[in-house]
mmCIF entry with sequence, helices, sheets and N, C-alpha, C, O atoms, coordinates in Angstrom:
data_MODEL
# 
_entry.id   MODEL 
# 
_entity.id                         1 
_entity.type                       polymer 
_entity.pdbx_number_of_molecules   1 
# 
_entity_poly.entity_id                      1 
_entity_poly.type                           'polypeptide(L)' 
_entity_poly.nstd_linkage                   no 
_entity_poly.nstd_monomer                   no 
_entity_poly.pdbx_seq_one_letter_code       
;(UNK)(UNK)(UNK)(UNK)(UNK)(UNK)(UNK)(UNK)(UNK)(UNK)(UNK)(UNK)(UNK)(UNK)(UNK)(UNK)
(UNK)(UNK)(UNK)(UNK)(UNK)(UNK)(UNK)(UNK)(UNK)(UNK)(UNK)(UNK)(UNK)(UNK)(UNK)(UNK)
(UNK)(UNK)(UNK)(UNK)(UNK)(UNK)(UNK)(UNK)(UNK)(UNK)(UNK)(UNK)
;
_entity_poly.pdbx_seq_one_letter_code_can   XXXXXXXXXXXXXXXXXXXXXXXXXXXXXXXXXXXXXXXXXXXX 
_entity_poly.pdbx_strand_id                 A 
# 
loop_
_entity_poly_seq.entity_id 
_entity_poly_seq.num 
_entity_poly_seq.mon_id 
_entity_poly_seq.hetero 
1 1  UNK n 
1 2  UNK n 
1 3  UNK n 
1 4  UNK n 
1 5  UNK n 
1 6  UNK n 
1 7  UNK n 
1 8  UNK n 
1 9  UNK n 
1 10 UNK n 
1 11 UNK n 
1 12 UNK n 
1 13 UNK n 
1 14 UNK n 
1 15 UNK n 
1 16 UNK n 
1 17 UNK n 
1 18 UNK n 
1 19 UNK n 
1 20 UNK n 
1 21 UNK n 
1 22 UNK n 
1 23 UNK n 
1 24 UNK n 
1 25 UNK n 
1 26 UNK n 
1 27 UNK n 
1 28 UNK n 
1 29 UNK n 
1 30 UNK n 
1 31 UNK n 
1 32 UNK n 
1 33 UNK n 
1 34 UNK n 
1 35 UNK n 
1 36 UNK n 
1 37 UNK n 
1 38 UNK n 
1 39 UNK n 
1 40 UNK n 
1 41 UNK n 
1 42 UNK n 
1 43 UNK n 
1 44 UNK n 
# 
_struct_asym.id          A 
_struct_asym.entity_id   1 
# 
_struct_conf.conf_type_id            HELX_P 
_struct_conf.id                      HELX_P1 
_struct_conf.pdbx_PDB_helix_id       AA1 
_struct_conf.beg_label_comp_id       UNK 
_struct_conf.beg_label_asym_id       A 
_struct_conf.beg_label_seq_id        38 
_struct_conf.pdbx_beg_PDB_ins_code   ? 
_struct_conf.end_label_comp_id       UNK 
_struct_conf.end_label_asym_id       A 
_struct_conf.end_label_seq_id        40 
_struct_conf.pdbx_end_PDB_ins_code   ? 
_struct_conf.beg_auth_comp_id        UNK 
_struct_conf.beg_auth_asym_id        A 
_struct_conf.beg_auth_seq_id         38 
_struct_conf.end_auth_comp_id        UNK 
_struct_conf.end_auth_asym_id        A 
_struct_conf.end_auth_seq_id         40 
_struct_conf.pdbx_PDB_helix_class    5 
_struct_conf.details                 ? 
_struct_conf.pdbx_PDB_helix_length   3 
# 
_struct_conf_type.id          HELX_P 
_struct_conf_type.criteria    ? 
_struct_conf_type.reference   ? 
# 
loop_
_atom_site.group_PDB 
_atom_site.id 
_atom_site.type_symbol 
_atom_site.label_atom_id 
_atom_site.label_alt_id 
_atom_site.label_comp_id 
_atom_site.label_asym_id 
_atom_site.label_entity_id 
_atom_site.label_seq_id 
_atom_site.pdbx_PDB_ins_code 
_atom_site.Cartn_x 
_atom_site.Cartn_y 
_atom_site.Cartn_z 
_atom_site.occupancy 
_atom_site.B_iso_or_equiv 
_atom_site.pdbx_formal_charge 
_atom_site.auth_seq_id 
_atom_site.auth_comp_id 
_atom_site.auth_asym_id 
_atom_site.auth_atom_id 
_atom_site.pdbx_PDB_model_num 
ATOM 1   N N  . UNK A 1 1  ? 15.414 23.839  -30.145 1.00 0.00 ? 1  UNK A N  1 
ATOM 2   C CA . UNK A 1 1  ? 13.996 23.681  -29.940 1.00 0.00 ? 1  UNK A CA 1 
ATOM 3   C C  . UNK A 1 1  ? 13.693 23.804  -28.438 1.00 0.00 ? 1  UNK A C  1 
ATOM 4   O O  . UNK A 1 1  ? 14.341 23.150  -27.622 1.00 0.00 ? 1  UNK A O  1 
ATOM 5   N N  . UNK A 1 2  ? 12.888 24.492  -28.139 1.00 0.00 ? 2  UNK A N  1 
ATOM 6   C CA . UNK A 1 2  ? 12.428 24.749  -26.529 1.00 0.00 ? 2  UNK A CA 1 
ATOM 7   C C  . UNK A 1 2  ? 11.278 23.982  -26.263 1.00 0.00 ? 2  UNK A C  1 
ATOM 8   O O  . UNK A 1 2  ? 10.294 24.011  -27.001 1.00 0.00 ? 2  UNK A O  1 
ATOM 9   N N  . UNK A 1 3  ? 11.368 23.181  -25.070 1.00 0.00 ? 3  UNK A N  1 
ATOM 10  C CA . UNK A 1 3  ? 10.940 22.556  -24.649 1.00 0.00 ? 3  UNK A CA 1 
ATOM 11  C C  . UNK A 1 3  ? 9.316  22.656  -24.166 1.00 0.00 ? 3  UNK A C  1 
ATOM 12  O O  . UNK A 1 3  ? 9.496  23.320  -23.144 1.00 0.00 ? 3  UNK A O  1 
ATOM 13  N N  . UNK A 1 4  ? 8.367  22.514  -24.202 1.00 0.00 ? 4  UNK A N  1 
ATOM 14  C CA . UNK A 1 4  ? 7.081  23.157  -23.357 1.00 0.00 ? 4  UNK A CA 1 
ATOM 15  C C  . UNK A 1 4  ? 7.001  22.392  -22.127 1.00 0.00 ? 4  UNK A C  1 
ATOM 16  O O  . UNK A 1 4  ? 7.240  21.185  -22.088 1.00 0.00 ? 4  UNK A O  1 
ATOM 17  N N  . UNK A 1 5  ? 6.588  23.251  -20.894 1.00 0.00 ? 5  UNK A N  1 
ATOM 18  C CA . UNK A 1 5  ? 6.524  22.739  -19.962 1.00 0.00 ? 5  UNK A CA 1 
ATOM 19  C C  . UNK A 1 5  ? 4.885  21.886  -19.835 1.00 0.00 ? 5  UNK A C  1 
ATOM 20  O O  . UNK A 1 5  ? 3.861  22.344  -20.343 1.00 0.00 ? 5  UNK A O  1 
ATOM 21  N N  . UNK A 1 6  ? 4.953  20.566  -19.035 1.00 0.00 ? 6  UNK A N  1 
ATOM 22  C CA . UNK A 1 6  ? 3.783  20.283  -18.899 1.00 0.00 ? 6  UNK A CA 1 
ATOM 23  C C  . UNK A 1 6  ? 3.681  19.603  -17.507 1.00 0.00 ? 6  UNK A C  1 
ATOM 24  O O  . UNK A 1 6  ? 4.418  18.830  -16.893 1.00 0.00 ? 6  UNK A O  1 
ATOM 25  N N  . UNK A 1 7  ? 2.084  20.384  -17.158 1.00 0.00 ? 7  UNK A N  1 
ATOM 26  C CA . UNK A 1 7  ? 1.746  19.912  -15.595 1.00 0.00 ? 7  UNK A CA 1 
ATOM 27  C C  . UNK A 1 7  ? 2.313  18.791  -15.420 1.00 0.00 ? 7  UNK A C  1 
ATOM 28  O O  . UNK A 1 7  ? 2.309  18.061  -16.411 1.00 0.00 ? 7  UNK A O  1 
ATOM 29  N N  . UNK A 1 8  ? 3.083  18.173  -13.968 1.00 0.00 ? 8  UNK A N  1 
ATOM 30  C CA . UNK A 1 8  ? 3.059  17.359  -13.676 1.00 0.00 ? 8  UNK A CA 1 
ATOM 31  C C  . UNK A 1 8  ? 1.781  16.771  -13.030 1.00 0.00 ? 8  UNK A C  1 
ATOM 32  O O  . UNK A 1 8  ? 0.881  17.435  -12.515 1.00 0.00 ? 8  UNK A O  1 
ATOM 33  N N  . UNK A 1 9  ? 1.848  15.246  -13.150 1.00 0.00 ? 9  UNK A N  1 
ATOM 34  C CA . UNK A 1 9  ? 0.182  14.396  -12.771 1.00 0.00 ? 9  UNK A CA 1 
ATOM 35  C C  . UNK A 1 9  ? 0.783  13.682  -11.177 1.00 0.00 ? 9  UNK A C  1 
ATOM 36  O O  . UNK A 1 9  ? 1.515  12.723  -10.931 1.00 0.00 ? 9  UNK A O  1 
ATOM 37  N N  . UNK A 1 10 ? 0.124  14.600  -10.385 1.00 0.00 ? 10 UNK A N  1 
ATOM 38  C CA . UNK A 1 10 ? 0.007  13.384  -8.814  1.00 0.00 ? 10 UNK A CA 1 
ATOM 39  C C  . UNK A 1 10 ? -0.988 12.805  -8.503  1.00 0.00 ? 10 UNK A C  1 
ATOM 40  O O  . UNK A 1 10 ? -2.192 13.021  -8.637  1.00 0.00 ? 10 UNK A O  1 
ATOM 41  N N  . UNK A 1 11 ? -0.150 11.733  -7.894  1.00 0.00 ? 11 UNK A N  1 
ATOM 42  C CA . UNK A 1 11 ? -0.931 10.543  -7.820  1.00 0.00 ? 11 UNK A CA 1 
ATOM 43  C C  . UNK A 1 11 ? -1.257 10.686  -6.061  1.00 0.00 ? 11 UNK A C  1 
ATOM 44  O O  . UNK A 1 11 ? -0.334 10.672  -5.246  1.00 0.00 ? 11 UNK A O  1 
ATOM 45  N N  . UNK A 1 12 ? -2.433 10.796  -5.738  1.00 0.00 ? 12 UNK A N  1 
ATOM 46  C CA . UNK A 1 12 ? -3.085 11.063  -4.779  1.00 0.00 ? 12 UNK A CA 1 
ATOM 47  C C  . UNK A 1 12 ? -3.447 9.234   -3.923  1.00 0.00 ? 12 UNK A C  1 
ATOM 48  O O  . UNK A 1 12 ? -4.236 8.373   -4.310  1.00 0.00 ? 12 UNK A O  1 
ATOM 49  N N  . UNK A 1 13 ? -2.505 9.211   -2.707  1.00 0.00 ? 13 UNK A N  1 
ATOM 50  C CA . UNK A 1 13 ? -2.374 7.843   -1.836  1.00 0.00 ? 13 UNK A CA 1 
ATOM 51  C C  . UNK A 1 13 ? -3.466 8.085   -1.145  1.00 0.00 ? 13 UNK A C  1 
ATOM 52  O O  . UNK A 1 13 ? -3.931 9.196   -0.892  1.00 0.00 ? 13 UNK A O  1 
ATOM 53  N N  . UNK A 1 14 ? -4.072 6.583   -0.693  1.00 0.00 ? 14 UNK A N  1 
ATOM 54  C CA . UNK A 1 14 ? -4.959 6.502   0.354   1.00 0.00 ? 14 UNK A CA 1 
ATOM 55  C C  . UNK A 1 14 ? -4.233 5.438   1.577   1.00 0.00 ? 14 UNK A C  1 
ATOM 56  O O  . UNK A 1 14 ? -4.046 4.222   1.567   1.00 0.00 ? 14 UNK A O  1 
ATOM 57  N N  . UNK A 1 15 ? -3.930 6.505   2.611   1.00 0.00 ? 15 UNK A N  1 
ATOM 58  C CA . UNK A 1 15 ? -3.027 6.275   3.326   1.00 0.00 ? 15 UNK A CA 1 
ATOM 59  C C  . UNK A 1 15 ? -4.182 5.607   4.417   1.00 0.00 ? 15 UNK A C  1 
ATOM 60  O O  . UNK A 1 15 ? -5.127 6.312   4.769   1.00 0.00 ? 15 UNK A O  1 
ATOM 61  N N  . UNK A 1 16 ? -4.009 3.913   5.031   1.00 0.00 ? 16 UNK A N  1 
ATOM 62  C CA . UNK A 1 16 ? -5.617 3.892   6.009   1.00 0.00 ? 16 UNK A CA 1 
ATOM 63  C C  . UNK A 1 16 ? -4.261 4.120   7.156   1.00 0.00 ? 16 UNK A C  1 
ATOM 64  O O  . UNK A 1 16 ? -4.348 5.263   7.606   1.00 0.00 ? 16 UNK A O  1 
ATOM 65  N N  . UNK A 1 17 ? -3.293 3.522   7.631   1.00 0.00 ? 17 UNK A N  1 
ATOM 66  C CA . UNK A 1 17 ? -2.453 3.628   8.919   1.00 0.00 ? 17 UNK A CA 1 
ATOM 67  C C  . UNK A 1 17 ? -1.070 4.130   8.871   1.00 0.00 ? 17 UNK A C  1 
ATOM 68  O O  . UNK A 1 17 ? -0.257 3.693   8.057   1.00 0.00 ? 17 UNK A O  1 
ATOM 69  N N  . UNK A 1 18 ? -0.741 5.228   9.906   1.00 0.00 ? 18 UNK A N  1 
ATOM 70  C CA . UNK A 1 18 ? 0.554  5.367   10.141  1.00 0.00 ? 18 UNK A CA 1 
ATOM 71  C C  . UNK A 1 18 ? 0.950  4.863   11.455  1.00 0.00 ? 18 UNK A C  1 
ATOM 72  O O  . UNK A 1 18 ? 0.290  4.303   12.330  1.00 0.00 ? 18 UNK A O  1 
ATOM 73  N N  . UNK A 1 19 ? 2.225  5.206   11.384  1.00 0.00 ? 19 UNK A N  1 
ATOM 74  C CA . UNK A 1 19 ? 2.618  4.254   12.285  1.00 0.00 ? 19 UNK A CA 1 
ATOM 75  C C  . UNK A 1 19 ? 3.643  5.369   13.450  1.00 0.00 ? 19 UNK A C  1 
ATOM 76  O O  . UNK A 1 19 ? 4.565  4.881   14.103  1.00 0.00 ? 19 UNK A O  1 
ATOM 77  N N  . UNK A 1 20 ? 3.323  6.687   13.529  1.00 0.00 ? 20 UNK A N  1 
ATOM 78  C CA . UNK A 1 20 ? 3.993  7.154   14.716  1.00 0.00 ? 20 UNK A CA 1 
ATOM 79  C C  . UNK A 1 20 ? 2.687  8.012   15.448  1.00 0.00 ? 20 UNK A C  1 
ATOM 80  O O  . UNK A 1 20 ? 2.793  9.072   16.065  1.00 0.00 ? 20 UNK A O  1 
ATOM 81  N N  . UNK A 1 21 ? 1.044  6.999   15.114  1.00 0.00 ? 21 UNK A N  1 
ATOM 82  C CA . UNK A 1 21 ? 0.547  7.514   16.230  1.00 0.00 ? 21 UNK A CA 1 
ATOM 83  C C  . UNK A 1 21 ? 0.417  7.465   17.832  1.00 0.00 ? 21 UNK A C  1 
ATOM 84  O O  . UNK A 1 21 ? 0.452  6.472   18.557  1.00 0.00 ? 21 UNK A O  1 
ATOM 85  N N  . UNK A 1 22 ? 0.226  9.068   18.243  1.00 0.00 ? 22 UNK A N  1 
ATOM 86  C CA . UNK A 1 22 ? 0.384  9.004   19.410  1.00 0.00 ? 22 UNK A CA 1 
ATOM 87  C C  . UNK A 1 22 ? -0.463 8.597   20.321  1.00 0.00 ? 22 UNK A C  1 
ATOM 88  O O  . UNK A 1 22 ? 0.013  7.996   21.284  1.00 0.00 ? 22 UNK A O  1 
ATOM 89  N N  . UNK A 1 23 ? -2.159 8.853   20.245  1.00 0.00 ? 23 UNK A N  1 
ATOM 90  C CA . UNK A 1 23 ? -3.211 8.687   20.804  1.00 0.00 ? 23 UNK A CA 1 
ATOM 91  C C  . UNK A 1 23 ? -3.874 7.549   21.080  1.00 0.00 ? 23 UNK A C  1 
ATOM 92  O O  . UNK A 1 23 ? -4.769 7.513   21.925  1.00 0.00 ? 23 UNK A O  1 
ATOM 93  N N  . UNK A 1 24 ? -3.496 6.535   20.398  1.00 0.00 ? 24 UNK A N  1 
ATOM 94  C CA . UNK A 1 24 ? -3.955 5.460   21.091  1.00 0.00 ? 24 UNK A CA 1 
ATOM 95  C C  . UNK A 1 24 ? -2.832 4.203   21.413  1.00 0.00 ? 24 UNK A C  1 
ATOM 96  O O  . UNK A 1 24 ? -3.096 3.600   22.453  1.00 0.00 ? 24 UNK A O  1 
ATOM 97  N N  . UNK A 1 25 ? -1.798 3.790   20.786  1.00 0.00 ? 25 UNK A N  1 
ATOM 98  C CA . UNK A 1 25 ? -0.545 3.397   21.177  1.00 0.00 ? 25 UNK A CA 1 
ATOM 99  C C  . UNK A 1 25 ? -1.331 1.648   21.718  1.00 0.00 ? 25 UNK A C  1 
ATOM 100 O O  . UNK A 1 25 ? -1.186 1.082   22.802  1.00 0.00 ? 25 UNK A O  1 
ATOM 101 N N  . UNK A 1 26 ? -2.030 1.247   20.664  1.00 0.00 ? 26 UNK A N  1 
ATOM 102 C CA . UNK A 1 26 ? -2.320 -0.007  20.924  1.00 0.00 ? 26 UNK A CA 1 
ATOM 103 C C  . UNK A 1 26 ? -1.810 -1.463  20.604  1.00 0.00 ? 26 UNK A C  1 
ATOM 104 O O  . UNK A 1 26 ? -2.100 -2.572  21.053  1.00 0.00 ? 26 UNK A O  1 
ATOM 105 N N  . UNK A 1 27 ? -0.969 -1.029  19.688  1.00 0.00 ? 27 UNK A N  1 
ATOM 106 C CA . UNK A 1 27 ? -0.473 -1.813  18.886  1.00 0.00 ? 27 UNK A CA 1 
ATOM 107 C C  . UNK A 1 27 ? 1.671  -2.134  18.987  1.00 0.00 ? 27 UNK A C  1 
ATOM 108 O O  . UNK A 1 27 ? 2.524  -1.247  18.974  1.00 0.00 ? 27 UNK A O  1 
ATOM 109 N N  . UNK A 1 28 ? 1.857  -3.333  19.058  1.00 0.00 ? 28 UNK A N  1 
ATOM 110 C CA . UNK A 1 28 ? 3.317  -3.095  18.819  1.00 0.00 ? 28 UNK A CA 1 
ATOM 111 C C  . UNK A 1 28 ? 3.692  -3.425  17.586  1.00 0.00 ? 28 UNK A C  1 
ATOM 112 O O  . UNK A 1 28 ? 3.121  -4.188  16.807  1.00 0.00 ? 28 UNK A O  1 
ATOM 113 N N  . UNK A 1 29 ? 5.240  -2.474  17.358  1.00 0.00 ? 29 UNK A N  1 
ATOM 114 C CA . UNK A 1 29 ? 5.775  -2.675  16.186  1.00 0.00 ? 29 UNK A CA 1 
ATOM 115 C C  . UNK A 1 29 ? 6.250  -4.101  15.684  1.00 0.00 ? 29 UNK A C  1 
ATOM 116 O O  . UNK A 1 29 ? 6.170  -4.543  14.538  1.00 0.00 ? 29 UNK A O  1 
ATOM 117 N N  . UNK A 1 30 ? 6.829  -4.793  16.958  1.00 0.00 ? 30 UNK A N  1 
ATOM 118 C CA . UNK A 1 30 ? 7.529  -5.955  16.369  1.00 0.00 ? 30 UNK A CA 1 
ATOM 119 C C  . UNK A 1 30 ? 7.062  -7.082  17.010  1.00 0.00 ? 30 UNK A C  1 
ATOM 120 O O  . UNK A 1 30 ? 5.837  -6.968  16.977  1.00 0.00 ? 30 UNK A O  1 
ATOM 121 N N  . UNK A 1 31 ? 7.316  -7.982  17.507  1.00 0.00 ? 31 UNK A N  1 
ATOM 122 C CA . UNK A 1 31 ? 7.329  -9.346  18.133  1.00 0.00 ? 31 UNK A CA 1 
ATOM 123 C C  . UNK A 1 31 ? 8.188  -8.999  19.364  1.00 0.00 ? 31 UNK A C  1 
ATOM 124 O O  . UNK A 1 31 ? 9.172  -8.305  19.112  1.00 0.00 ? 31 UNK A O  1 
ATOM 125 N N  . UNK A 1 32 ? 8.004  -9.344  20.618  1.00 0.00 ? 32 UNK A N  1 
ATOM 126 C CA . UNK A 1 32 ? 8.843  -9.339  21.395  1.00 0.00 ? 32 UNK A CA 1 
ATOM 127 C C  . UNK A 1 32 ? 9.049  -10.433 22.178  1.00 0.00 ? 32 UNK A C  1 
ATOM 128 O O  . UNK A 1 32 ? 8.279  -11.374 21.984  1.00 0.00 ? 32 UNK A O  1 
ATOM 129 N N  . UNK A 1 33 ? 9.779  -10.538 22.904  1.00 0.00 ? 33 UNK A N  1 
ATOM 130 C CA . UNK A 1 33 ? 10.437 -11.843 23.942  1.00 0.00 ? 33 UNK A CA 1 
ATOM 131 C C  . UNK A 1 33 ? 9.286  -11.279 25.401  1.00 0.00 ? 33 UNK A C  1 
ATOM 132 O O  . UNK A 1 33 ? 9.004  -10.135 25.759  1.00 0.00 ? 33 UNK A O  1 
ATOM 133 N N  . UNK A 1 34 ? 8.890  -12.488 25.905  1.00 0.00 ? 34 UNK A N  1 
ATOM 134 C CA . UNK A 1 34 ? 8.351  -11.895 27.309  1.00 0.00 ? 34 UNK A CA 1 
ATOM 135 C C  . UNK A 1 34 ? 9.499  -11.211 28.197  1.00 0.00 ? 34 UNK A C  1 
ATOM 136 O O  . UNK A 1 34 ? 10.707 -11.442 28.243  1.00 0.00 ? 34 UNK A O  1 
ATOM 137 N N  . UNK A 1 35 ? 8.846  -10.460 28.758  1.00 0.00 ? 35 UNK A N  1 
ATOM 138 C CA . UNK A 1 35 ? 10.210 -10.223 30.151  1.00 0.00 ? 35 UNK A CA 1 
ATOM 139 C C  . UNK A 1 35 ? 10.617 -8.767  29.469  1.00 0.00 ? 35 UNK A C  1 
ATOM 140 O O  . UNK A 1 35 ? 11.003 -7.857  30.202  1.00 0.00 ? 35 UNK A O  1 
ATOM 141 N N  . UNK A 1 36 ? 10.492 -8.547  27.709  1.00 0.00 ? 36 UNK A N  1 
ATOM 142 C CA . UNK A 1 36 ? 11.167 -7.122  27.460  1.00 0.00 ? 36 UNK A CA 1 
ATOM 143 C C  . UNK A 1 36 ? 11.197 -5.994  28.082  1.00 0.00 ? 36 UNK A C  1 
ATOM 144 O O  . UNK A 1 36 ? 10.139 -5.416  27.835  1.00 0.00 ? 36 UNK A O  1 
ATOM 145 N N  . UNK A 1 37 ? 11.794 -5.432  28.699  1.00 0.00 ? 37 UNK A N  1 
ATOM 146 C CA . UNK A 1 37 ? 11.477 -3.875  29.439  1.00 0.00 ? 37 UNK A CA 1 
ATOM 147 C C  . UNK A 1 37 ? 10.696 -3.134  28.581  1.00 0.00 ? 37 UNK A C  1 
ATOM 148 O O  . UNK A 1 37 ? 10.801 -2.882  27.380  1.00 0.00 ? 37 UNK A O  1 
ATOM 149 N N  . UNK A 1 38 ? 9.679  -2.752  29.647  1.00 0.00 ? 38 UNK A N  1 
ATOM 150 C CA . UNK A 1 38 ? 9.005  -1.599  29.061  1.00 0.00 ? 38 UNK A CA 1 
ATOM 151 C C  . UNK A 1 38 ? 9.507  -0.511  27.695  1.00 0.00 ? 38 UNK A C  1 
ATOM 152 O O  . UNK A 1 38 ? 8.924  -0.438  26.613  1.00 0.00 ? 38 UNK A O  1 
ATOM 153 N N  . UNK A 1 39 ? 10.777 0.296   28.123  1.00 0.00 ? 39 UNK A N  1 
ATOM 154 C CA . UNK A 1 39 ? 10.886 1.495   27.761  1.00 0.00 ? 39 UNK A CA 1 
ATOM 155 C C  . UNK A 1 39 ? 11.769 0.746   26.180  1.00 0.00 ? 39 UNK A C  1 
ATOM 156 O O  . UNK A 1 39 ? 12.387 1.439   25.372  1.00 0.00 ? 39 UNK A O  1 
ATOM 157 N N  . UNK A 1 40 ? 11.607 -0.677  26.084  1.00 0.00 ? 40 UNK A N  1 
ATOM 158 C CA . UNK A 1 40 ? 12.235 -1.138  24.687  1.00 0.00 ? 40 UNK A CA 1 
ATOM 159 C C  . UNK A 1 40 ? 11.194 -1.407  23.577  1.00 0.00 ? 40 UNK A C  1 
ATOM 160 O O  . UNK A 1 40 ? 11.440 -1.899  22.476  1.00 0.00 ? 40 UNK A O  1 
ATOM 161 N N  . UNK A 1 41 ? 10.176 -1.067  23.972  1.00 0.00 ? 41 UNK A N  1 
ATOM 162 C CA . UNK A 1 41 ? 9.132  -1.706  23.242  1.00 0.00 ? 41 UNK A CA 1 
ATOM 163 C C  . UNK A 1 41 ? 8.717  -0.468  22.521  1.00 0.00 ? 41 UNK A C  1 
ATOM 164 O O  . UNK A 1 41 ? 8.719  0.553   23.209  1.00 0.00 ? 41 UNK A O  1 
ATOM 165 N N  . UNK A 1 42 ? 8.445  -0.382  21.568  1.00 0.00 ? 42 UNK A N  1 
ATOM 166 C CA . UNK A 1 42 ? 7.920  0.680   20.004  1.00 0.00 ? 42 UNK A CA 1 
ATOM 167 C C  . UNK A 1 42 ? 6.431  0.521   20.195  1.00 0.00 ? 42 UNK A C  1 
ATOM 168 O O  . UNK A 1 42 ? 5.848  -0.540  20.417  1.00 0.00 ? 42 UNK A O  1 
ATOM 169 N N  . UNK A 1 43 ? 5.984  1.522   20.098  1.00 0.00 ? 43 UNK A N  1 
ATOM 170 C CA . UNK A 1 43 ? 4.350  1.048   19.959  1.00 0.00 ? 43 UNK A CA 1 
ATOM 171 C C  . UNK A 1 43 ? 3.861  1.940   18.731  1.00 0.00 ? 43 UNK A C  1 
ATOM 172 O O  . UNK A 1 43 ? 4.572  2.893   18.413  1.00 0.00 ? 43 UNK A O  1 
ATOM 173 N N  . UNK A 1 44 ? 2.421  1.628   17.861  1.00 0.00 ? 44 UNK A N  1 
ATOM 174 C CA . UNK A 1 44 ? 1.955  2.817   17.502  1.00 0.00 ? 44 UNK A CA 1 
ATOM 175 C C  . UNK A 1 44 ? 0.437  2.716   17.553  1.00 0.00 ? 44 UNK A C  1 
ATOM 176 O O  . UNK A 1 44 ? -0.257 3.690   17.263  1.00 0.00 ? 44 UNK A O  1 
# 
């Protein structure tokens, strides 16, 4: 018996934030210790 193919159904996300934006970089990723160096800190 052969199978019929049938459309697959996507499910369409409403994405409000990502997190490797570049343009405004206001936000940090984690918690940090005071004193952290700059160039350790993640932002997005």
């Amino acid at each position: 018996m052969k199978k019929q193919w049938e459309k697959p159904v996507l499910e369409v996300l409403d994405v409000k934030m990502t997190m490797g934006h570049t343009a405004q970089m206001d936000h940090l990723d984690a918690k940090y210790e005071a004193g952290t160096p700059y160039a350790k800190l993640t932002w997005s």
